[in-house]
C-alpha positions as YAML, in Angstrom:
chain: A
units: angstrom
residues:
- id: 1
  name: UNK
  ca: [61.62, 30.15, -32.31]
- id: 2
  name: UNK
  ca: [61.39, 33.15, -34.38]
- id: 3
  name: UNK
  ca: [61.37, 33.75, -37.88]
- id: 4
  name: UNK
  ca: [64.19, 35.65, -39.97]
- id: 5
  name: UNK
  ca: [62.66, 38.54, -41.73]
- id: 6
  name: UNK
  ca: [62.25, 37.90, -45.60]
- id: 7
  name: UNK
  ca: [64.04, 34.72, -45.30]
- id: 8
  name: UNK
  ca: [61.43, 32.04, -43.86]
- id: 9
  name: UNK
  ca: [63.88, 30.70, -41.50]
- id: 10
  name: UNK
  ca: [63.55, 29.51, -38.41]
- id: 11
  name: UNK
  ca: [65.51, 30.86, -35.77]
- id: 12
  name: UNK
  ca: [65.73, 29.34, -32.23]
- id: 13
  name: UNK
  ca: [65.47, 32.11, -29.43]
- id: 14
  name: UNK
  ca: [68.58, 30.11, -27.81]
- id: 15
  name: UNK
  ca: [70.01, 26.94, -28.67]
- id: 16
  name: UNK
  ca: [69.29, 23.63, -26.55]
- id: 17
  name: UNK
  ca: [71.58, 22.73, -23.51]
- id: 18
  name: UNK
  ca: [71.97, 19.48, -21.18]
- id: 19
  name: UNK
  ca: [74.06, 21.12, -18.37]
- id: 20
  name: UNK
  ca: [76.14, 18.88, -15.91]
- id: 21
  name: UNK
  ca: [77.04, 19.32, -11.53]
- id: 22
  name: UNK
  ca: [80.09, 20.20, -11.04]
- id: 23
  name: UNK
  ca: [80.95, 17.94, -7.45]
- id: 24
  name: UNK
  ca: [83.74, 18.16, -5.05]
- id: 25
  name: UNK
  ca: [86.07, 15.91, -2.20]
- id: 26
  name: UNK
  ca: [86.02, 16.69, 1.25]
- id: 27
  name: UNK
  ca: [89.74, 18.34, 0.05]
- id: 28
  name: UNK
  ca: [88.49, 20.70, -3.22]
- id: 29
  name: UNK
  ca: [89.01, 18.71, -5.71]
- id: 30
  name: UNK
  ca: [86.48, 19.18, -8.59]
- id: 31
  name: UNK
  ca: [84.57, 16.26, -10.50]
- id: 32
  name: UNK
  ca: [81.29, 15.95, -12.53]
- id: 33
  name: UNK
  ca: [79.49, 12.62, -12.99]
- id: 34
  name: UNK
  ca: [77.78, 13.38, -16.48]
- id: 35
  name: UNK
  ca: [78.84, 14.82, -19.47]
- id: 36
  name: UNK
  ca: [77.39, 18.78, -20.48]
- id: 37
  name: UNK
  ca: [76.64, 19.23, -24.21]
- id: 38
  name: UNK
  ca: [75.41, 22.47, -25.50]
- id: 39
  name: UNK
  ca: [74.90, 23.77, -29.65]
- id: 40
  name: UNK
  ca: [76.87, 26.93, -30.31]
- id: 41
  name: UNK
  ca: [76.60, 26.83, -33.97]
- id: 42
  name: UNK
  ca: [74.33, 26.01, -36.64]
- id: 43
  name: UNK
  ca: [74.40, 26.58, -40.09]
- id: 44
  name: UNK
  ca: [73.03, 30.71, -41.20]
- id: 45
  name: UNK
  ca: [71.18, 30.34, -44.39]
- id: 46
  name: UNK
  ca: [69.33, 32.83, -47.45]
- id: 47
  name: UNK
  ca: [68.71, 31.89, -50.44]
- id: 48
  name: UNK
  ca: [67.56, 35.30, -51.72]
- id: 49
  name: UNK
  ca: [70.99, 35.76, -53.97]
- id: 50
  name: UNK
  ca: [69.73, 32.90, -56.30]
- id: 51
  name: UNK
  ca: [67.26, 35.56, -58.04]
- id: 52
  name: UNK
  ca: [69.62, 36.31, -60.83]
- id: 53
  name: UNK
  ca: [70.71, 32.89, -61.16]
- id: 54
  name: UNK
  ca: [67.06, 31.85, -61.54]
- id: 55
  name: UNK
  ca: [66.00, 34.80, -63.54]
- id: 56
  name: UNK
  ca: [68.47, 33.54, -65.81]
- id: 57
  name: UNK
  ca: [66.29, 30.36, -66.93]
- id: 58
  name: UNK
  ca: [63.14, 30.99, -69.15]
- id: 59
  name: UNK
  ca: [60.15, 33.20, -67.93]
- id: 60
  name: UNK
  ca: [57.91, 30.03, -68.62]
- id: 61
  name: UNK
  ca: [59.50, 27.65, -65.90]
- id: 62
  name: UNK
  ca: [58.89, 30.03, -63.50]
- id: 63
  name: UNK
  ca: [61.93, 29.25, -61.44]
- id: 64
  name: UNK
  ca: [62.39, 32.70, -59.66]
- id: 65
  name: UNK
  ca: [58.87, 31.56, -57.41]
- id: 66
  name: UNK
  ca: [61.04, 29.59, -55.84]
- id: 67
  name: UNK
  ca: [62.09, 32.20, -53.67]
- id: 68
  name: UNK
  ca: [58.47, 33.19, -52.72]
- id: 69
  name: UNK
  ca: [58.10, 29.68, -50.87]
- id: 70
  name: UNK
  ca: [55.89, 30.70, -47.95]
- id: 71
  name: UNK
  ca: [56.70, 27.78, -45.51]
- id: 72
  name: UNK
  ca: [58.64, 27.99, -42.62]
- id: 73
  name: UNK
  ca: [61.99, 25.85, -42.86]
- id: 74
  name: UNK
  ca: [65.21, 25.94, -40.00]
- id: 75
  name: UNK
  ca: [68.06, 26.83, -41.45]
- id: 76
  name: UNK
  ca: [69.59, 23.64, -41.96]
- id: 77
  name: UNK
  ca: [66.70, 22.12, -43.07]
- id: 78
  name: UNK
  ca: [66.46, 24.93, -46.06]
- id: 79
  name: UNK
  ca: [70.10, 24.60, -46.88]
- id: 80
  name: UNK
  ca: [69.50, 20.77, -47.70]
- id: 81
  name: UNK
  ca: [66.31, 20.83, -49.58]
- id: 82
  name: UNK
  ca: [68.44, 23.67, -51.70]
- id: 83
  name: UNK
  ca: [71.23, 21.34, -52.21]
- id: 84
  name: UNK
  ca: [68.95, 18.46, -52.66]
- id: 85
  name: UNK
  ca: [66.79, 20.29, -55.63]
- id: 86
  name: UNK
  ca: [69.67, 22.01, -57.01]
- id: 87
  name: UNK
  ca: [70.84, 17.94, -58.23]
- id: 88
  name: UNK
  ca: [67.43, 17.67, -60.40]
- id: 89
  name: UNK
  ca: [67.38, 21.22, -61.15]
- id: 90
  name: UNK
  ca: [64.28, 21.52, -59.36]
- id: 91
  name: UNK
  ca: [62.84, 24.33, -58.82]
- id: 92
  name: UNK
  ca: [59.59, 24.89, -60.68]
- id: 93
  name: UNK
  ca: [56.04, 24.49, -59.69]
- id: 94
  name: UNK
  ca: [56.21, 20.99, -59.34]
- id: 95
  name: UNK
  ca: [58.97, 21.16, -56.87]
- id: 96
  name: UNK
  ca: [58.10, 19.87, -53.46]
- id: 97
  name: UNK
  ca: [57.61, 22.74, -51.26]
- id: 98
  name: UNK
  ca: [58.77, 23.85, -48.02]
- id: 99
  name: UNK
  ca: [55.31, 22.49, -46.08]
- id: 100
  name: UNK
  ca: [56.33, 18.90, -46.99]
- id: 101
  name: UNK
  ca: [60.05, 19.02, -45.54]
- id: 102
  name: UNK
  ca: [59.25, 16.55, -43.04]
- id: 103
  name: UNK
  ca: [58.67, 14.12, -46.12]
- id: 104
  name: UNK
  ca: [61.06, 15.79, -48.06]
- id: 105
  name: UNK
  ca: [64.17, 14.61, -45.44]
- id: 106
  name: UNK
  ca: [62.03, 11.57, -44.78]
- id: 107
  name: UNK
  ca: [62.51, 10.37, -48.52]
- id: 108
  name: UNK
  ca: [65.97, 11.37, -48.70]
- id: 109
  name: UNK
  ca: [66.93, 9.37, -45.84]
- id: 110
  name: UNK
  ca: [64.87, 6.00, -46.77]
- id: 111
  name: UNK
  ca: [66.73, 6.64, -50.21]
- id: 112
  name: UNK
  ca: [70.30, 6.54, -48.89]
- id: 113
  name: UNK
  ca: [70.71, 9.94, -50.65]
- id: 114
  name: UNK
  ca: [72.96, 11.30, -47.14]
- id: 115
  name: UNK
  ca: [75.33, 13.29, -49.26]
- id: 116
  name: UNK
  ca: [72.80, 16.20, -49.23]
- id: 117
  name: UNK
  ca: [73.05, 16.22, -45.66]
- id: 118
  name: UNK
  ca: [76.64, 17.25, -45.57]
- id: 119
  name: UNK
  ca: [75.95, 20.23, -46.22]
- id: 120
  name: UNK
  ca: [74.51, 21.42, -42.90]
- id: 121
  name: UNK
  ca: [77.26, 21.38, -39.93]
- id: 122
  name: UNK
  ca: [76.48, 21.76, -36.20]
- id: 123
  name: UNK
  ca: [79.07, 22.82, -33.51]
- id: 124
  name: UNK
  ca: [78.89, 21.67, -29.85]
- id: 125
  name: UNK
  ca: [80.09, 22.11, -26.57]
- id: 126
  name: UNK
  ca: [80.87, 18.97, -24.72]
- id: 127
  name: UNK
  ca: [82.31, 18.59, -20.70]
- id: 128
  name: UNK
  ca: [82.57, 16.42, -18.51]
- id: 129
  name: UNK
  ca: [83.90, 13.52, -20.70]
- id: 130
  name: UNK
  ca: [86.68, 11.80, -19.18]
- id: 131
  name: UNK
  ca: [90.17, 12.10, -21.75]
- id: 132
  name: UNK
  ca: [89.86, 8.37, -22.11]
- id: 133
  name: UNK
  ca: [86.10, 8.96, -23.47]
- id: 134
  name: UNK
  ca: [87.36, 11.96, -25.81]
- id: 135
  name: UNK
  ca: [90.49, 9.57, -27.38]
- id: 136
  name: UNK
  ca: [87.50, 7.46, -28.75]
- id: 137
  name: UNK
  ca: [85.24, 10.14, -29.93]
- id: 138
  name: UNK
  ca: [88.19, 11.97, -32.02]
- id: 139
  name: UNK
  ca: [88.35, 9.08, -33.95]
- id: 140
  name: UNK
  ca: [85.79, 9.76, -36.55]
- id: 141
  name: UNK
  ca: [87.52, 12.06, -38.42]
- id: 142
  name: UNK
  ca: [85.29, 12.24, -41.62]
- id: 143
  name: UNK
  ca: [82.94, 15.41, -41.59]
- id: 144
  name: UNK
  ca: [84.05, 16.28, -38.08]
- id: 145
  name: UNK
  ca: [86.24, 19.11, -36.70]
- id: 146
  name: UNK
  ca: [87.74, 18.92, -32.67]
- id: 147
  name: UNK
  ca: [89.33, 21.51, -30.39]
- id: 148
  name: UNK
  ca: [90.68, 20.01, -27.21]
- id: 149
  name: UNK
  ca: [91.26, 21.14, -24.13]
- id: 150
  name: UNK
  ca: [95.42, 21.19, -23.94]
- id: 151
  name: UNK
  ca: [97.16, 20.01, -20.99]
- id: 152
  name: UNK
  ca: [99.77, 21.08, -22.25]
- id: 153
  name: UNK
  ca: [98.88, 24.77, -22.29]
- id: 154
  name: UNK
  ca: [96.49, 24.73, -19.01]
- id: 155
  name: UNK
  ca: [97.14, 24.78, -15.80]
- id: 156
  name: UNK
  ca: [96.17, 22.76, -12.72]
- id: 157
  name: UNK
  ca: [93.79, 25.80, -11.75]
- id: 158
  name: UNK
  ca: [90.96, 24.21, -13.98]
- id: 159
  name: UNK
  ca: [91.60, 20.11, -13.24]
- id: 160
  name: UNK
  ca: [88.78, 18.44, -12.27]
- id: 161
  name: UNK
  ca: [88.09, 14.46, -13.08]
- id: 162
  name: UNK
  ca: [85.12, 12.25, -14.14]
- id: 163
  name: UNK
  ca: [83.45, 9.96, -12.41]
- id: 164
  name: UNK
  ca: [82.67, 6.52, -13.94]
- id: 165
  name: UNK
  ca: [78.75, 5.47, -14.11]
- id: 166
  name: UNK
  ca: [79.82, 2.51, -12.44]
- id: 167
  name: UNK
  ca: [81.43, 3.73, -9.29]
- id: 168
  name: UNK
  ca: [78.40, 6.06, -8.40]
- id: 169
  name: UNK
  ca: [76.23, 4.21, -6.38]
- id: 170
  name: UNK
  ca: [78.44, 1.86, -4.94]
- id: 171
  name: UNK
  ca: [80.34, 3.45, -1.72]
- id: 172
  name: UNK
  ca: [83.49, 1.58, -1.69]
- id: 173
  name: UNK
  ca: [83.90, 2.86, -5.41]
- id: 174
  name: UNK
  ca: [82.87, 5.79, -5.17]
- id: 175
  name: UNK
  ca: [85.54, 6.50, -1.77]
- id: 176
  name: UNK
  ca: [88.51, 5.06, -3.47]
- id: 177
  name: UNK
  ca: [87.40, 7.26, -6.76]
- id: 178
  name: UNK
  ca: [87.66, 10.52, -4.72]
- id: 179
  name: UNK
  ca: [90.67, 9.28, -3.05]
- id: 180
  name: UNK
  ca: [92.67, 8.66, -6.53]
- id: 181
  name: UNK
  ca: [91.72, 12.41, -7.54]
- id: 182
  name: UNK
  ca: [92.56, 14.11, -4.24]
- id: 183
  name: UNK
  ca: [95.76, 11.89, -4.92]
- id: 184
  name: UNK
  ca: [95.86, 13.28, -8.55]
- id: 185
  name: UNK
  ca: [95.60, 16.45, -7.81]
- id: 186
  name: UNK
  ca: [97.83, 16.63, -4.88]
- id: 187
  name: UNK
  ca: [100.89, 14.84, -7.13]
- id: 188
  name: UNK
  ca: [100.67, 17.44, -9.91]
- id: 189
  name: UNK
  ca: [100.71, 20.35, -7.89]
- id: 190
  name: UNK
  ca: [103.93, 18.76, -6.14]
- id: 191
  name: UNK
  ca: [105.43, 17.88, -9.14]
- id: 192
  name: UNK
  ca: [104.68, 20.94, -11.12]
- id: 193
  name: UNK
  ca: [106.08, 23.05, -8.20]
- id: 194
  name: UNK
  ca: [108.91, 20.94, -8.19]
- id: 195
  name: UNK
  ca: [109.39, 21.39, -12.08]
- id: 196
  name: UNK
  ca: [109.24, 24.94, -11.55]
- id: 197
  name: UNK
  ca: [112.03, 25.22, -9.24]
- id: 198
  name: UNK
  ca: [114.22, 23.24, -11.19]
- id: 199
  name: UNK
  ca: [113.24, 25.95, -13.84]
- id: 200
  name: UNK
  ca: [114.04, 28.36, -12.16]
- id: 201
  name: UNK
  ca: [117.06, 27.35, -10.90]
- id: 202
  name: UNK
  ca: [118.38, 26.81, -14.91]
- id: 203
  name: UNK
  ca: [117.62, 23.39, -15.33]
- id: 204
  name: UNK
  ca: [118.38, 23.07, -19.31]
- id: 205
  name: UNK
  ca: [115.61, 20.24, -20.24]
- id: 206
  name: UNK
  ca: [113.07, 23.12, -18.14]
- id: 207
  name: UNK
  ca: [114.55, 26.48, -19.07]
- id: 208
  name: UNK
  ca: [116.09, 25.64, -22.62]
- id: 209
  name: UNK
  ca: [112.91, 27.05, -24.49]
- id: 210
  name: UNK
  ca: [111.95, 30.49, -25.81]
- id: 211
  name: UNK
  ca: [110.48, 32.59, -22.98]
- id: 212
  name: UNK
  ca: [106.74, 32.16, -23.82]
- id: 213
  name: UNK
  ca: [107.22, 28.15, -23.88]
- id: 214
  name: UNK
  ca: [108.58, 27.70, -20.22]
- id: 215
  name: UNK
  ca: [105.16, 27.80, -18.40]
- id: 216
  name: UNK
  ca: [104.18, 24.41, -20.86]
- id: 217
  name: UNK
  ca: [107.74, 23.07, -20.05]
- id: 218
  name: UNK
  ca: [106.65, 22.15, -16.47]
- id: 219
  name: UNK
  ca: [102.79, 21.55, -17.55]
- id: 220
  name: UNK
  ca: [103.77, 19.03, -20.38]
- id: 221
  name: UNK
  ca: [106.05, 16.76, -17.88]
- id: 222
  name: UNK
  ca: [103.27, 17.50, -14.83]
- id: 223
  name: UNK
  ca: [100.68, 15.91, -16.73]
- id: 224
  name: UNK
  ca: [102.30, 12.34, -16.92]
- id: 225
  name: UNK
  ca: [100.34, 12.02, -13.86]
- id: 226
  name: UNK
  ca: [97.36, 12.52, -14.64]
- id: 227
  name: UNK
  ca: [94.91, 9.44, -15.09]
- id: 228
  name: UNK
  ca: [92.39, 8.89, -18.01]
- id: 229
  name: UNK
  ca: [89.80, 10.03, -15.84]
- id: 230
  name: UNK
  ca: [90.70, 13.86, -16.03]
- id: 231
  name: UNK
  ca: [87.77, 15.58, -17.45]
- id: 232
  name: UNK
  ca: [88.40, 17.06, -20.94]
- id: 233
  name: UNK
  ca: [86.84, 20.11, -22.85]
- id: 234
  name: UNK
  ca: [85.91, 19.82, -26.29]
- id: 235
  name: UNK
  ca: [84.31, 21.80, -29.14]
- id: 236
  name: UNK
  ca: [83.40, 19.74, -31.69]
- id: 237
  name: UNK
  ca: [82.03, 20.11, -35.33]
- id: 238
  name: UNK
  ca: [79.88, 17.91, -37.52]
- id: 239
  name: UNK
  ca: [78.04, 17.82, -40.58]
- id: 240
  name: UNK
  ca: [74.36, 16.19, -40.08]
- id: 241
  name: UNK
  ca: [74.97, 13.11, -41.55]
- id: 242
  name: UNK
  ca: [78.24, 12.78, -39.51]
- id: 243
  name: UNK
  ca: [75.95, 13.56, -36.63]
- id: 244
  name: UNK
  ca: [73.70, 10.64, -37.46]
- id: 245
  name: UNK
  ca: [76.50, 8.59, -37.77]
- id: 246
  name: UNK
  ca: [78.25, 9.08, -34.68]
- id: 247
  name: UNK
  ca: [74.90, 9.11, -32.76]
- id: 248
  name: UNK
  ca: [74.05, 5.71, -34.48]
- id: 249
  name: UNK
  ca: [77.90, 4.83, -33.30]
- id: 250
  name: UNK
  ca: [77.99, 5.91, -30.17]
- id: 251
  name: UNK
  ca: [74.37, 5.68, -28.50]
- id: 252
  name: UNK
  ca: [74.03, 1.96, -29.74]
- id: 253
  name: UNK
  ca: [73.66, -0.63, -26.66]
- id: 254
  name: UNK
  ca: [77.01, -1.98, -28.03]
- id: 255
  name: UNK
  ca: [79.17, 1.23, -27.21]
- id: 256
  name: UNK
  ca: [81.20, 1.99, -24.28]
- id: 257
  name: UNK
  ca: [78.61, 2.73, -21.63]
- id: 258
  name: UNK
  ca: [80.61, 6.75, -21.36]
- id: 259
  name: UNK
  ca: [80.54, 7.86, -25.06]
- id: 260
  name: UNK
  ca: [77.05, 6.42, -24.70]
- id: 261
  name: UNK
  ca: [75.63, 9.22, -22.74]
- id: 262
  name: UNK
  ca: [77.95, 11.70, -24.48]
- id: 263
  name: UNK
  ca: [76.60, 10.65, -27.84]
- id: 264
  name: UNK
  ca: [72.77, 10.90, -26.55]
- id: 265
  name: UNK
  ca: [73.12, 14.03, -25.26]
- id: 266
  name: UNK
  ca: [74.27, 15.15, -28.29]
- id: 267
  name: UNK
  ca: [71.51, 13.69, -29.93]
- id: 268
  name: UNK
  ca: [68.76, 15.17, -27.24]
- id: 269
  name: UNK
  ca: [69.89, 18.82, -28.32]
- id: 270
  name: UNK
  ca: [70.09, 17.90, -32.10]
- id: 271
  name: UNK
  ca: [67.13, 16.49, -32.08]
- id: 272
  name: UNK
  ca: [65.23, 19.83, -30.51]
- id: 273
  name: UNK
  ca: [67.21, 22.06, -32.84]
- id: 274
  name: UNK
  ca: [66.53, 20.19, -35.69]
- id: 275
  name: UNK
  ca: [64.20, 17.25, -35.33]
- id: 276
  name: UNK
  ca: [63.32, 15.86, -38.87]
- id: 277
  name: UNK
  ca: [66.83, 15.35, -39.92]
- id: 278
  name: UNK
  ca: [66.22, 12.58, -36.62]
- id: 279
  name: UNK
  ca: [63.28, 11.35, -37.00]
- id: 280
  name: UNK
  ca: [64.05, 8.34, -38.07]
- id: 281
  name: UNK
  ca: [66.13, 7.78, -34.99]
- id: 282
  name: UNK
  ca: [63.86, 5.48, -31.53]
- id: 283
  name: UNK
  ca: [64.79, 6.18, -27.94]
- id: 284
  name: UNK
  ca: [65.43, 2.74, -26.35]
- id: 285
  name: UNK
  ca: [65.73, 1.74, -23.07]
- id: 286
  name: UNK
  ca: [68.75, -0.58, -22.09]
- id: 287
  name: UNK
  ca: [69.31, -3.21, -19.91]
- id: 288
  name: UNK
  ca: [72.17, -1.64, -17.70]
- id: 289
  name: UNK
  ca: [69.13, 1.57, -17.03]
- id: 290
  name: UNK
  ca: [70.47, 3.86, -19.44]
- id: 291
  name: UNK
  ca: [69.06, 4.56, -22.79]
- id: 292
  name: UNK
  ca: [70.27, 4.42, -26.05]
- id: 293
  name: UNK
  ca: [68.95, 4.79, -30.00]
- id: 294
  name: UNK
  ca: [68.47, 3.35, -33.05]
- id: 295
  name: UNK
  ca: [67.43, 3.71, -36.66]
- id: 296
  name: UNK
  ca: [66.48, 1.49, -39.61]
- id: 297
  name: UNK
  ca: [68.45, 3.82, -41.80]
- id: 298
  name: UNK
  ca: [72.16, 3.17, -40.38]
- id: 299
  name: UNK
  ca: [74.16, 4.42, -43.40]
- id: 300
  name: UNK
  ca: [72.72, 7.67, -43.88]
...
């Protein structure tokens, strides 16, 4: 971490990553076993441009020392206690200060007061999550923002699948998985050549599009193929208490074993980026081996 000059923020020399093997058949074709998450965004924060607005209040309430709040807050963390003071219009000496955020988050969690943390949005980077996996994470839609990977507009060059947790360690499984994908493969690259001649040759479902649209003519009918196994690409966006709530969704024992390690990935990084806005959230081990969390604060 370093700190901002003049701001007392918190800046991480690089944000956290959980990185994922790429694998491959005897015949080329690509697969991963584990999703990848990795932050690219969190929320940039100064709160220096409130000096008029708090010069504006008497000299005697001494707002405009709010600014000269020596303790060392991340950015997210400073944008909420902002948000959260600006409600009670607190920001004189008997303000909490920036040393007690840890209690300051704690309280507005145990409170139910999560509408402060909507302020503060994280973006991340997820692979490796098969398109069956994504169709339930797009789902929650409130405080969230996606960007999908478009079959429609990519080519075979970058297919590759995702292995199920349960076919890893068992041979049979696993053989008849890499079988299906060399399959997979193999039947769009025929198909989409085969789309592509008929193209070519002025077939008028094919060629009846504006030049630019002709390569996601034969893509868009090539895909059919395709099972729900192909890996996906995703950026998605959250707000922290969408975070929590998704990671209280999706890392529960009672979620679909997939999503599962998606969503506590997601929460590994989160949590090292920003770790009071989680610490209310336990690790727990599960019975199937893989681990999970919890909290005592569900709605927030």
């Amino acid at each position: 971490m370093r700190v901002e000059q003049n701001r007392n923020i918190l800046i991480p020399d690089e944000f956290p990553a959980i990185h994922s093997e790429v694998f491959s058949t005897k015949k080329g074709t690509l697969y991963l076993k584990r999703p990848g998450v990795v932050i690219i965004s969190a929320p940039a924060v100064s709160i220096s441009g409130m000096k008029d607005f708090l010069a504006g209040f008497p000299e005697e309430y001494n707002f405009t020392d709010y600014l000269e709040d020596p303790g060392l807050l991340t950015s997210d963390e400073q944008l909420i206690k902002m948000a959260g003071q600006t409600c009670y219009a607190s920001w004189g000496p008997q303000r909490s200060r920036n040393d007690v955020i840890e209690k300051y988050i704690g309280n507005l969690v145990s409170s139910g007061h999560g509408s402060v943390l909507e302020h503060a949005c994280f973006s991340v980077l997820i692979y490796g999550m098969s398109r069956s996996c994504s169709l339930e994470m797009v789902r929650h839609r409130a405080g969230t923002a996606f960007s999908q990977l478009s079959q429609r507009y990519v080519s075979g060059k970058v297919l590759r699948f995702v292995e199920r947790p349960e076919y890893q360690n068992d041979e049979e499984l696993h053989s008849r998985f890499e079988r299906n994908i060399d399959f997979a493969a193999q039947e769009y690259e025929k198909i989409a050549q085969e789309l592509l001649v008929k193209q070519i040759s002025g077939d008028q479902l094919l060629s009846g599009a504006a030049k630019t649209d002709l390569r996601k003519k034969v893509q868009q009918a090539a895909r059919s193929v395709l099972p729900n196994e192909t890996e996906t690409i995703m950026v998605m966006t959250a707000n922290i208490r969408a975070w929590r709530h998704i990671i209280n969704m999706r890392a529960s024992e009672h979620a679909e074993i997939e999503i599962r390690d998606v969503a506590y990935k997601i929460f590994q990084v989160l949590r090292q980026v920003t770790p009071n806005m989680f610490a209310d959230f336990e690790v727990v081990d599960l019975l199937d081996g893989t681990k999970g969390v919890k909290t005592k604060y569900p709605k927030v």
